[in-house]
DRENDRENVEX-522093 format. One record per residue: residue number from 1; residue in one letter; chain; x, y, z of N, C-alpha, C in turn. Coordinates in steps of 0.001 Angstrom, whole numbers. Example, Ala and Ser with C-alpha at 12.3 -4.5 7.8 and 13.67 -1.06 7.14 Angstrom:
2
  pos  code  unit     n_c1     n_c2     n_c3    ca_c1    ca_c2    ca_c3     c_c1     c_c2     c_c3
    1     A     A    13190    -5690     7800    12300    -4500     7800    13200    -3300     7800
    2     S     A    12850    -2250     7080    13670    -1060     7140    12900       30     7870
***
This chain:
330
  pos  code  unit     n_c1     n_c2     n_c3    ca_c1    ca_c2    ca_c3     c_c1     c_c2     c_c3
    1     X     A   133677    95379   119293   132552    94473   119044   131528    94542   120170
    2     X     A   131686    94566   120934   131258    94433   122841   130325    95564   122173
    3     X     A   130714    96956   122379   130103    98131   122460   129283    97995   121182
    4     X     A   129369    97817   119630   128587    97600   118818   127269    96737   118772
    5     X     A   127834    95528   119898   126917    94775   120243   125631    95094   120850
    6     X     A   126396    95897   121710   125148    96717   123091   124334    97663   122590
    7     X     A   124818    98621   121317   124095    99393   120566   123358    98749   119213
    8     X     A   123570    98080   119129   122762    97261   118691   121680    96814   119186
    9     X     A   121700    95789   120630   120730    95285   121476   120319    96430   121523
   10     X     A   120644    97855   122000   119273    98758   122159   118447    99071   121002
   11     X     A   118532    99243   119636   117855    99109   118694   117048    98420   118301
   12     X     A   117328    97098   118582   116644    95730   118607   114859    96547   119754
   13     X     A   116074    96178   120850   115008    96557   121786   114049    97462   121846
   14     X     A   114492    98839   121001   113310    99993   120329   112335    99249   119320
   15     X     A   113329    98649   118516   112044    98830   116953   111470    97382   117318
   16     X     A   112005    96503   118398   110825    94833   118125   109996    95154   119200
   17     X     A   109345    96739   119748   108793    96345   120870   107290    96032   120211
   18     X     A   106991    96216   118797   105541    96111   118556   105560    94933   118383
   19     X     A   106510    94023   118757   106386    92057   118674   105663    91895   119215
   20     X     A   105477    91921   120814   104390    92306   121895   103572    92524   121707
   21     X     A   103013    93609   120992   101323    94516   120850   101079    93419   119811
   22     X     A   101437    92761   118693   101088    91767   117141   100529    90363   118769
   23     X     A   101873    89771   119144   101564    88735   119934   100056    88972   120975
   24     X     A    99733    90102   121468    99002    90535   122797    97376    90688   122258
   25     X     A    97499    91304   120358    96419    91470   120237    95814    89909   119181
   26     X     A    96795    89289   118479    96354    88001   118316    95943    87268   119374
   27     X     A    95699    87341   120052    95962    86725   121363    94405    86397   121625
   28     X     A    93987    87896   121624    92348    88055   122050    91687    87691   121188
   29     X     A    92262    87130   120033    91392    86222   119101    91557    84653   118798
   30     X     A    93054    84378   118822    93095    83592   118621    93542    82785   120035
   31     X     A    93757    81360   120266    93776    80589   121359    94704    79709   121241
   32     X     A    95919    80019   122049    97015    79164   121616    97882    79373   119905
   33     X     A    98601    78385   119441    98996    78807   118381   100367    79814   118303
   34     X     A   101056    80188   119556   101744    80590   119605   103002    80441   118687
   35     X     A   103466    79333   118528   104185    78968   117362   103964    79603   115708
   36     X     A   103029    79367   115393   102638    80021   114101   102114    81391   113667
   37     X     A   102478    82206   115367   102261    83231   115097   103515    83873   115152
   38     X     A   104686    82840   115511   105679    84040   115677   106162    83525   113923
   39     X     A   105600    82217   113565   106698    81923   111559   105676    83302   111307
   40     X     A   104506    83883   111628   103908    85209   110652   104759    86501   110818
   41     X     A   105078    86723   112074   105985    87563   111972   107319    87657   111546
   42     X     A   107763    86099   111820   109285    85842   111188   109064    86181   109613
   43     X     A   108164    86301   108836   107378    86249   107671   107270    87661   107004
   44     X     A   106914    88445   108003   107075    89963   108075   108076    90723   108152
   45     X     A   108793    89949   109067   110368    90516   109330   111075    90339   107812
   46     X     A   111073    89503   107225   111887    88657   106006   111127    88925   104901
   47     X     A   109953    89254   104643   109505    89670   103432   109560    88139   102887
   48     X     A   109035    86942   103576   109175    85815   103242   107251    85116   103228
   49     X     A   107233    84702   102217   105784    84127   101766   105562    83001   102587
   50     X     A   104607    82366   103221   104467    81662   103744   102885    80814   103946
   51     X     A   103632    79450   103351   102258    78492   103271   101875    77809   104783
   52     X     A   100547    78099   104623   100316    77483   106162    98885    75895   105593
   53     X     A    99405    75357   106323    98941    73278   106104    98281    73250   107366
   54     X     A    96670    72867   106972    95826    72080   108304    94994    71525   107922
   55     X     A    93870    71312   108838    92463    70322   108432    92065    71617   108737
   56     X     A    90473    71506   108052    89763    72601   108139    89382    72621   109832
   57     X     A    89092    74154   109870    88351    74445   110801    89759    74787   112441
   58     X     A    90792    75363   112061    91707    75229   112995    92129    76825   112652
   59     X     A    91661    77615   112375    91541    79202   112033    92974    80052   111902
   60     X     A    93054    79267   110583    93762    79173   109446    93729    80813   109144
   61     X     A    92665    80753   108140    92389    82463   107725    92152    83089   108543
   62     X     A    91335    82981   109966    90805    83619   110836    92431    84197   111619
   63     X     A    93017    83769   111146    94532    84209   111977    94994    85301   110937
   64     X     A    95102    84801   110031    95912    85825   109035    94923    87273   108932
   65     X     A    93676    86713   108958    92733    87895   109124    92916    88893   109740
   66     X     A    93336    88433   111221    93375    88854   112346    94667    90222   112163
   67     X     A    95794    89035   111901    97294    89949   111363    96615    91120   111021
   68     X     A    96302    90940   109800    96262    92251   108955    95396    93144   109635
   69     X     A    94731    92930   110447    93544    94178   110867    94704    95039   112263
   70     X     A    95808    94298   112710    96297    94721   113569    97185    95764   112861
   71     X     A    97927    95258   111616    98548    96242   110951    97960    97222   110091
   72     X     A    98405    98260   110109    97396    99795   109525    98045    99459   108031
   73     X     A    97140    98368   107607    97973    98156   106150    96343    97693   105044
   74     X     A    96429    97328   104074    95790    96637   103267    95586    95251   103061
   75     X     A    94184    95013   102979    94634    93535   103072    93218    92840   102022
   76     X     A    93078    92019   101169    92676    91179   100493    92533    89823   100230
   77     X     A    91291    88966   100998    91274    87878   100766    91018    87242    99372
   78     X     A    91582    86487    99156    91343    85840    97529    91035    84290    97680
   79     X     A    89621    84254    97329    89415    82183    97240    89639    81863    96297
   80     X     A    90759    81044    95951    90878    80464    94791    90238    79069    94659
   81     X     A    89728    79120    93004    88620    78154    92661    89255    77703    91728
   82     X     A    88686    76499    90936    89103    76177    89539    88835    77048    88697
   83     X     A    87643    78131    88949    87269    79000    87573    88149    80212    87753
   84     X     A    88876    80459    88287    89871    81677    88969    90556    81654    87576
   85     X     A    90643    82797    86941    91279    83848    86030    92412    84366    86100
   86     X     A    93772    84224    85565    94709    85181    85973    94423    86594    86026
   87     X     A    93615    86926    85502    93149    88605    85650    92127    88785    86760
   88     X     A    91250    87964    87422    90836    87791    88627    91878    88332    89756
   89     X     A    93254    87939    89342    93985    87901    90655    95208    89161    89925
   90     X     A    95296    89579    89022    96514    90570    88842    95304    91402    88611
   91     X     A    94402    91716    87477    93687    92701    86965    94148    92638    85550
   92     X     A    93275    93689    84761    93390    93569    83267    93636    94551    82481
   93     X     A    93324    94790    81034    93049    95823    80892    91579    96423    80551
   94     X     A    91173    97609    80972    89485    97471    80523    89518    98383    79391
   95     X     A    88824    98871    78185    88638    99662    77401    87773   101033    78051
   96     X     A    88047   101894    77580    87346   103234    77793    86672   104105    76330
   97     X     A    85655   103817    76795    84648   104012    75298    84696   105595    75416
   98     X     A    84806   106215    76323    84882   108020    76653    86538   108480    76311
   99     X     A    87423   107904    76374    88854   108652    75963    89034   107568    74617
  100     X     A    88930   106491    74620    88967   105340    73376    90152   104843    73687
  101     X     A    90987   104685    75078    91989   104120    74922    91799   102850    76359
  102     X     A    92723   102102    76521    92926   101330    77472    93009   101764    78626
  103     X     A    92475   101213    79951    92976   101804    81191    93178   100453    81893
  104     X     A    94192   100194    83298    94474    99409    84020    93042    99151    84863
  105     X     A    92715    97725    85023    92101    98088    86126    93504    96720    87169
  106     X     A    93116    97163    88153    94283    96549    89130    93512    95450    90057
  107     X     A    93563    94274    90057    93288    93109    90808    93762    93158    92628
  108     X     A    93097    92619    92657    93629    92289    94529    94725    91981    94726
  109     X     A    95224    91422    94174    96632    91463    94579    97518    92615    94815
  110     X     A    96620    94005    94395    97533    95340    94773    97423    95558    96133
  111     X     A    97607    94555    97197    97208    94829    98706    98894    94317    99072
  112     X     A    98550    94908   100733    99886    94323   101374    99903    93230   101616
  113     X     A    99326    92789   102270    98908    91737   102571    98012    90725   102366
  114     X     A    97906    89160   101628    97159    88635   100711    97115    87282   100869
  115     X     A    95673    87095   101351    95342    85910   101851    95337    84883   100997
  116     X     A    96110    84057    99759    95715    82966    99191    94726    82051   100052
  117     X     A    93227    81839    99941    92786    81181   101033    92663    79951    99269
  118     X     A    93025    78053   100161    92905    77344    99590    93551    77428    97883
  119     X     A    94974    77799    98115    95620    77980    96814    95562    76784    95974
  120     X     A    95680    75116    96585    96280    74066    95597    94716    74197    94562
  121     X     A    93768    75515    94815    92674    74685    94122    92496    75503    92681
  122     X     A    93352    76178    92718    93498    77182    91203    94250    76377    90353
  123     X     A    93826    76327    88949    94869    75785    88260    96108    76678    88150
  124     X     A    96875    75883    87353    98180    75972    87227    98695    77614    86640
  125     X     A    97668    78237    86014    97727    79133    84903    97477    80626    86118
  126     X     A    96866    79991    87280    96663    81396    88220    98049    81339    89015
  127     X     A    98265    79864    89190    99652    80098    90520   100601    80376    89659
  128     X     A   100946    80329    88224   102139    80968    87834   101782    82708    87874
  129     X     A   100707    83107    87669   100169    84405    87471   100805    85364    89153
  130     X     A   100362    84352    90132   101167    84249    91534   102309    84673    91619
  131     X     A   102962    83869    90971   104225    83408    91177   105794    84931    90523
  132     X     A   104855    85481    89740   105584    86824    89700   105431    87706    90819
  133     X     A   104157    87785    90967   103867    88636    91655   105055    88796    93568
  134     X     A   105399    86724    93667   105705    86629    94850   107446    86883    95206
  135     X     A   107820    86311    93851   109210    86446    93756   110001    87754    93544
  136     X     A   108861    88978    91947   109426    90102    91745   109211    90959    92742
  137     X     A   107805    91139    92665   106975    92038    93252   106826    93210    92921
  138     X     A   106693    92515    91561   105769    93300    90826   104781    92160    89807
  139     X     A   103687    93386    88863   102774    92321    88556   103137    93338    86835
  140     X     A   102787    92095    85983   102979    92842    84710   101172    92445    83776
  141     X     A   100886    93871    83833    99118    93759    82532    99239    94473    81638
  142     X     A    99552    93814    80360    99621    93856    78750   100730    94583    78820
  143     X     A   101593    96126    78465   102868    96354    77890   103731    96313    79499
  144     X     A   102399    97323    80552   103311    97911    81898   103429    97305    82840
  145     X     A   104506    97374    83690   104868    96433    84812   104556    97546    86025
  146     X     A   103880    96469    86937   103565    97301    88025   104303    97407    89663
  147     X     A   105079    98403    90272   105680    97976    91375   104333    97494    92760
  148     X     A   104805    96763    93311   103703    96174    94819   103819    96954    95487
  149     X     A   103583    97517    96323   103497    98406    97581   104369    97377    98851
  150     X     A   105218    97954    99433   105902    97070   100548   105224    97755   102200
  151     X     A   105164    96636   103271   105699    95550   102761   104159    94670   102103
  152     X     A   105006    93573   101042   103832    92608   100766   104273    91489   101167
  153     X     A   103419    90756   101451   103518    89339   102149   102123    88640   101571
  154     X     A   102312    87335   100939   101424    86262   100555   101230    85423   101703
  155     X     A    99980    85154   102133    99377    84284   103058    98841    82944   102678
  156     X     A    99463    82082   102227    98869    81117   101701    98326    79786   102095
  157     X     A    96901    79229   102469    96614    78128   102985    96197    76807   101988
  158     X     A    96235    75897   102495    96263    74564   101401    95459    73452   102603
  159     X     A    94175    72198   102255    94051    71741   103110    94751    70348   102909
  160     X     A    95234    69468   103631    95854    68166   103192    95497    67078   102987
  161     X     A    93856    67511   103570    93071    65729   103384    92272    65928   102241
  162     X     A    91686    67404   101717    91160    66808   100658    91709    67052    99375
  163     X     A    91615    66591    98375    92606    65982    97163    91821    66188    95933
  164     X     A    90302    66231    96254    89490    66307    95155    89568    67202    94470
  165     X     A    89847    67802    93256    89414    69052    92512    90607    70149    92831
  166     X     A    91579    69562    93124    93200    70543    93830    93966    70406    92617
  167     X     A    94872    71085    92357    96029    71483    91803    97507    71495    92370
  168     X     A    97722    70025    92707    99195    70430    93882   100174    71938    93276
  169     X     A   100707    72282    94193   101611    73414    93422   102631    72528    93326
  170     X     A   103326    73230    91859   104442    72709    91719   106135    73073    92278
  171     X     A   107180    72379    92332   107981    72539    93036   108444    73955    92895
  172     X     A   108673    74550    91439   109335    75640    91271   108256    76818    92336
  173     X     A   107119    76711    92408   106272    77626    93359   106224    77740    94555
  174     X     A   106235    76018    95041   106437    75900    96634   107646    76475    97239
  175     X     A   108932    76644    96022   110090    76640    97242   110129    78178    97095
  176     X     A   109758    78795    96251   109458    80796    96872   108886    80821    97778
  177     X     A   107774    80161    98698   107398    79933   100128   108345    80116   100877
  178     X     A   108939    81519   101779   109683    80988   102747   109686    80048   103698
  179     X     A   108249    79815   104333   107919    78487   105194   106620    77728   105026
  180     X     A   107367    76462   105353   105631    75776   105526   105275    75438   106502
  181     X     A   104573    76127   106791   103723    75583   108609   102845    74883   108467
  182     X     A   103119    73830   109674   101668    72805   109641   101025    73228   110647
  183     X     A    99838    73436   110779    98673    73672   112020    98138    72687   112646
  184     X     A    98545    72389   113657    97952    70954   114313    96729    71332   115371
  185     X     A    96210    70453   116054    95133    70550   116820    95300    71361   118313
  186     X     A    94289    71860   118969    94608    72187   120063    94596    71254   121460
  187     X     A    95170    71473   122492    95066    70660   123529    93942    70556   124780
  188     X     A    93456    70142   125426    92326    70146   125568    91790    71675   126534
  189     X     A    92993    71902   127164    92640    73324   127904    92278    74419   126664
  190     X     A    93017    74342   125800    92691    75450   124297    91890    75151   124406
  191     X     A    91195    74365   123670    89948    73786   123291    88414    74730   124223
  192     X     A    88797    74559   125172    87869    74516   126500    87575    76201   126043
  193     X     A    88644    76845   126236    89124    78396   126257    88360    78908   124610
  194     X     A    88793    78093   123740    88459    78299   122346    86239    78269   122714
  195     X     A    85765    77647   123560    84214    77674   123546    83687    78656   124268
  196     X     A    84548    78798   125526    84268    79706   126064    84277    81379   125286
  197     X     A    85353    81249   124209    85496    82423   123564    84812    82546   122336
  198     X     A    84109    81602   121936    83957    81823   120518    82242    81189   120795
  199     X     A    81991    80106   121195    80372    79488   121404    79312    80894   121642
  200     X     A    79193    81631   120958    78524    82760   121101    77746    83753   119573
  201     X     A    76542    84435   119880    76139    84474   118755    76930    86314   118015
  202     X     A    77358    86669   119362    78090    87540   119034    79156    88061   118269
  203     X     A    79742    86756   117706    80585    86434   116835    82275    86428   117658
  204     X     A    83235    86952   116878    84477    86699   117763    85030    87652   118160
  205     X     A    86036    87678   119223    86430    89193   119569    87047    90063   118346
  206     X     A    87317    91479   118577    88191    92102   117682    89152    92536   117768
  207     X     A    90502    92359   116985    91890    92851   117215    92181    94133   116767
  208     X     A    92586    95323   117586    92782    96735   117177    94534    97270   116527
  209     X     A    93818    97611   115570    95637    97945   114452    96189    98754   115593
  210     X     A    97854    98071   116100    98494    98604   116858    99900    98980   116263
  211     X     A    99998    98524   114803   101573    98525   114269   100862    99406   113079
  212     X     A   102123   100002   112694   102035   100551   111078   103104    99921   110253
  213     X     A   103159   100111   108946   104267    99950   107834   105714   100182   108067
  214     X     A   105496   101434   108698   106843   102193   108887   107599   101208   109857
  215     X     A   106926   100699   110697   107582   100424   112029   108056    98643   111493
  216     X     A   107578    97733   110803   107817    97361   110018   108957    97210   109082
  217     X     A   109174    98087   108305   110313    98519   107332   111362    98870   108226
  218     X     A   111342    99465   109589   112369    99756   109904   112850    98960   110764
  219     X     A   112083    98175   111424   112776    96632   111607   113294    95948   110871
  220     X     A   112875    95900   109311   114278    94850   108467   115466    95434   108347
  221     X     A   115546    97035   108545   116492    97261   108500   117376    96668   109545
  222     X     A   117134    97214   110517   117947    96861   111922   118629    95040   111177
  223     X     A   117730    94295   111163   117565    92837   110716   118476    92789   109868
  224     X     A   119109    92998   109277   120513    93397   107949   121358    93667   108933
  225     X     A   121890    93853   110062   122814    94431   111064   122878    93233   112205
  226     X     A   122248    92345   112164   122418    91258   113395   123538    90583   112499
  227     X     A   124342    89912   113456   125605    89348   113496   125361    88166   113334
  228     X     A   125528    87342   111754   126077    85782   111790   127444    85290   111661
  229     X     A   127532    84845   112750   128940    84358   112440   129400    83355   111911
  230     X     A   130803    83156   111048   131270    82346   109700   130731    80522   110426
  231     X     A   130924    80516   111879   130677    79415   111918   129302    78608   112129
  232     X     A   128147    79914   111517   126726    79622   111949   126447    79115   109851
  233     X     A   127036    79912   109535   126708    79835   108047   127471    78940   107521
  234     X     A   128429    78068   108247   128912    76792   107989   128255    75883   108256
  235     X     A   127353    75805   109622   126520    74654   110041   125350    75265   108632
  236     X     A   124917    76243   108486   123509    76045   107378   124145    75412   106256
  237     X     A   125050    75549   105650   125559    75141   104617   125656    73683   104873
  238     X     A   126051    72889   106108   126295    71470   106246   124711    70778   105968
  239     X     A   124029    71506   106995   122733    71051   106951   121804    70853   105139
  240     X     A   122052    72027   104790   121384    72211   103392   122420    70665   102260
  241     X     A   123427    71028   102141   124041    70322   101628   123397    68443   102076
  242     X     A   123650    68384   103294   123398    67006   104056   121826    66694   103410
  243     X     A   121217    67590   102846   119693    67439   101976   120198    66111   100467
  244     X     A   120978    67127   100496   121963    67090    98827   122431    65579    98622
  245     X     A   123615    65075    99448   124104    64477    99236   124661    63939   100904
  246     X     A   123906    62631   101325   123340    62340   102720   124447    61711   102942
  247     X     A   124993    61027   102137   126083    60003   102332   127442    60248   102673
  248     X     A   127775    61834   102677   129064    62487   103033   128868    62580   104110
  249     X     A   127638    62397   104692   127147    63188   106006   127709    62126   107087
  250     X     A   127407    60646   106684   126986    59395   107086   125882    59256   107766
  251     X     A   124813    59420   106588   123371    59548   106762   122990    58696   105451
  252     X     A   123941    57410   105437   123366    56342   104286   121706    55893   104468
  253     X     A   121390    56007   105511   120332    55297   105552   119312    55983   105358
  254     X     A   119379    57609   104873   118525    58393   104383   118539    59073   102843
  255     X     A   120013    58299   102450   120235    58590   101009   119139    57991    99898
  256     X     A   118386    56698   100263   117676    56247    99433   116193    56567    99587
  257     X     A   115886    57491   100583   114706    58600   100879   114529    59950   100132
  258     X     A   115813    60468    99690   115641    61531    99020   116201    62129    97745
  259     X     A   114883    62428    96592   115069    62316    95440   115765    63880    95130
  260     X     A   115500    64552    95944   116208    66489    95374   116390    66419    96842
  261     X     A   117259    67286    97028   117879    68170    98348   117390    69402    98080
  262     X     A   117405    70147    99217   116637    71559    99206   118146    72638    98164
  263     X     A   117447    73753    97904   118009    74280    96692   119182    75302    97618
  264     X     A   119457    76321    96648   120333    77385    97717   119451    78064    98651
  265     X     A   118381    78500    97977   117500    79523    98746   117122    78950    99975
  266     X     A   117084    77775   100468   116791    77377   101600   118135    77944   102278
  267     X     A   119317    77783   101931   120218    78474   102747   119935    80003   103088
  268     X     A   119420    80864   102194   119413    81983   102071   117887    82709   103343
  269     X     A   117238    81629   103000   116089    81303   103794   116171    81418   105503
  270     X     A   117046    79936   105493   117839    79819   106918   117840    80764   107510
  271     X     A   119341    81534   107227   120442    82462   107385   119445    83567   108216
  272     X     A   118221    84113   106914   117084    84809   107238   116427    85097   108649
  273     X     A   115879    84182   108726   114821    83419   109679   115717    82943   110886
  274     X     A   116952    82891   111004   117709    82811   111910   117843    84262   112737
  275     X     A   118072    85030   111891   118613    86769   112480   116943    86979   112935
  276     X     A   115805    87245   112271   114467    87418   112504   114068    86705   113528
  277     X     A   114352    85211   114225   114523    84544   115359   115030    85198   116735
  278     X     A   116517    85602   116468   117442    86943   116830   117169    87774   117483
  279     X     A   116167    88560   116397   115648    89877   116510   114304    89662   117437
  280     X     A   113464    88377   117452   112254    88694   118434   112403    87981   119983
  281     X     A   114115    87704   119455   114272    87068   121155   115182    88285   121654
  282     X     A   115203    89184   120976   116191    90522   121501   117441    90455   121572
  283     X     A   118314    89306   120582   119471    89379   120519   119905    90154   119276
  284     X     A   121419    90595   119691   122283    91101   118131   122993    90206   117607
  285     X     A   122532    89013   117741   123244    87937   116942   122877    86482   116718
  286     X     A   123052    85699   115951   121879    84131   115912   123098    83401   116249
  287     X     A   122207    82392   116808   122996    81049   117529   122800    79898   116799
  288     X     A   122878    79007   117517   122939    77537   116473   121076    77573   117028
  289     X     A   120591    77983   118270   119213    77188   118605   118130    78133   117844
  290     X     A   118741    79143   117094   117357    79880   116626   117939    79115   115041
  291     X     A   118654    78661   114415   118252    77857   113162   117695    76589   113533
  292     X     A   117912    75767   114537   117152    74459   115066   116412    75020   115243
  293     X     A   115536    76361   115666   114239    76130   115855   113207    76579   114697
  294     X     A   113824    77358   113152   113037    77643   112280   113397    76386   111274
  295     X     A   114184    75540   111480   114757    74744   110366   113898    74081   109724
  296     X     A   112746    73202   110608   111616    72260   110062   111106    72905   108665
  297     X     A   110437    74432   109230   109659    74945   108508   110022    75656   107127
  298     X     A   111382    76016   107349   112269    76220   106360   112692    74925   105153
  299     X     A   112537    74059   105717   113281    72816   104880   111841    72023   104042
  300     X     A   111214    71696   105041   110364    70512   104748   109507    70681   103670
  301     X     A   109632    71801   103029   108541    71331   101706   109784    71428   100647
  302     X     A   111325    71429   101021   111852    71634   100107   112905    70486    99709
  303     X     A   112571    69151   100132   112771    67917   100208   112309    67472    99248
  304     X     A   112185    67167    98018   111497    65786    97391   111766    64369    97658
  305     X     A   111054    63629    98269   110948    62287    99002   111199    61322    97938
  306     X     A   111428    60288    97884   111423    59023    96916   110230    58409    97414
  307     X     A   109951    57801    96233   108566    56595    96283   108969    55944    97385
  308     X     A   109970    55223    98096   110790    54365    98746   110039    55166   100123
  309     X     A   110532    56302   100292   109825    57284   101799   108828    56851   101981
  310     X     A   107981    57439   100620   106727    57281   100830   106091    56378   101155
  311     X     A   106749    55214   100669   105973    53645   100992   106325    53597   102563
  312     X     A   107173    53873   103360   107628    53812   104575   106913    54790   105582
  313     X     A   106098    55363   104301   105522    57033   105950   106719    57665   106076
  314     X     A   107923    57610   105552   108865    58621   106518   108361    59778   105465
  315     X     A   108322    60779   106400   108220    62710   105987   109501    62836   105752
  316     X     A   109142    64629   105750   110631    65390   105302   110832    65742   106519
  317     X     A   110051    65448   107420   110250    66601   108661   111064    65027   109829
  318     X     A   110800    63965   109574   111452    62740   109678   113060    62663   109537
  319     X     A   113537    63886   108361   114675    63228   107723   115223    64402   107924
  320     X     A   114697    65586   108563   115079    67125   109170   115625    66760   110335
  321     X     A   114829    65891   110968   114990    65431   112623   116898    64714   112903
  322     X     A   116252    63799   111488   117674    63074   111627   118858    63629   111117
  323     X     A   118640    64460   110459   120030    65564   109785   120210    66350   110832
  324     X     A   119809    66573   111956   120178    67749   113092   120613    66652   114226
  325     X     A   120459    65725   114180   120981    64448   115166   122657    64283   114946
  326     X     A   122584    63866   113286   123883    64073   112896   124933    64635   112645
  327     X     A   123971    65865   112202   125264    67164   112249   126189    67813   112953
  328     X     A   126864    67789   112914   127740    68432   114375   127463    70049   114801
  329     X     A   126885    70781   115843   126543    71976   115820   127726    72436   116914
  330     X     A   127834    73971   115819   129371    75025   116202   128991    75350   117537
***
């Protein structure tokens, strides 16, 4: 085990060194935020979709933007509107008046990488149109089904204060999200750094593609080879379950807060995002502190709250806090 271990850590240590160059060249654009840049890569690593939650103006897209120009990949922003088309976003079929038969034309979504900017605002009829695309990956127009190009990753932003003219997504959509990140404000030194860098008519700096695909793909592999052990996938299982049914836990006082417990895939999720944790701290194996530290983002949209919460203000991320208080960790 010892020696498997160590050859391992050197693999790790070859294929995550472009963690660095992703972290070094976001960097020169963006200001702070460190946190939500490593759920994008945990995101990358996992082939896991990920919704990102803020108030406007906290550079939301301007981040994901950023991603993709660093990776030698494809990338497509999509604003979704109320008038948004499922063939807007997969493609259709067009007629050909010169052969007389049908031809594909292929929607934006044939990119690697794909900015949902402001998803809750499409109706319902585009995010299921989505929603193949995120889970199969593939997209199906009129008889043929189409494979995605890997890797693909959905970028999806939502704002939380305004409500007008939105489409909440529904549960079955949100929980294919591997995470939900919230974007909070910066602190006042960011801030300062953010004017100095950006108050200019020059516009903002630029991030130079330092990763490719390949290098990519061959990091999930490695990522299939980190070591969980039976007693790490017992604590996810306590935790997920303790969603379920609070009162085995002796977490009565959160049983009448929650109407669904998170599903399996949040376990599967976990487990994930634990080894990908692992892998960018250069270990060959996950501990109990790299699932405490992706757990929030993993769980919290996959809670349904009771009216009872809600009247109280308590969140999901409230009742995350208190399920890791209680749980006993291996």
């Amino acid at each position: 085990m010892a020696f498997d271990l160590t050859e391992l850590n050197e693999r790790i240590k070859k294929e995550s060194s472009f963690i660095e160059d992703i972290k070094r060249e976001i960097s020169r654009v963006i200001v702070g935020q460190e946190r939500i840049i490593e759920r994008l890569i945990i995101g990358l690593l996992c082939k896991g979709h990920i919704l990102i939650e803020g108030v406007p103006g906290l550079a939301k897209t301007l981040m994901i933007s950023t991603l993709s120009k660093i990776i030698r990949t494809t990338f497509r922003r999509i604003q979704f509107t109320p008038d948004l088309l499922p063939a807007d976003l997969i493609g259709t079929l067009v007629y050909n008046q010169k052969s007389g038969e049908f031809e594909t034309k292929k929607g934006p979504i044939f990119s690697n990488i794909i900015l949902a900017d402001e998803i809750n605002r499409s109706p319902a009829k585009v995010q299921s149109a989505l929603l193949e695309a995120m889970q199969e990956r593939q997209v199906t127009i009129g008889d043929k089904t189409h494979k995605l190009e890997e890797p693909f990753l959905v970028l999806a932003t939502q704002n939380p204060i305004e409500q007008e003219g939105t489409y909440p997504l529904p549960e079955a959509q949100i929980d294919r999200f591997m995470l939900k990140v919230l974007i909070g404000y910066p602190d006042k030194e960011e801030e300062m750094e953010i004017i100095r860098r950006m108050a200019s008519t020059n516009g903002v700096p630029k991030a130079n593609p330092v990763v490719s695909p390949e290098q990519i793909l061959r990091a999930r592999k490695v990522l299939d080879d980190i070591y969980v052990d039976e007693k790490i996938h017992r604590y996810i299982v306590d935790v997920v379950f303790a969603t379920r049914k609070p009162a085995e836990y002796g977490l009565d006082d959160v049983a009448d807060l929650i109407e669904y417990g998170a599903s399996p895939r949040a376990s599967i999720y976990l487990a994930l995002a634990g080894k990908a944790k692992a892998f960018i701290s250069g270990r060959g194996y996950v501990i109990p502190e790299d699932i405490k530290d992706v757990i929030h983002d993993v769980l919290r949209h996959r809670i349904i709250l009771t009216f009872e919460a809600e009247a109280e203000e308590v969140t999901s991320d409230d009742i995350i806090s208190r399920l890791l208080e209680k749980i006993e960790v291996p």
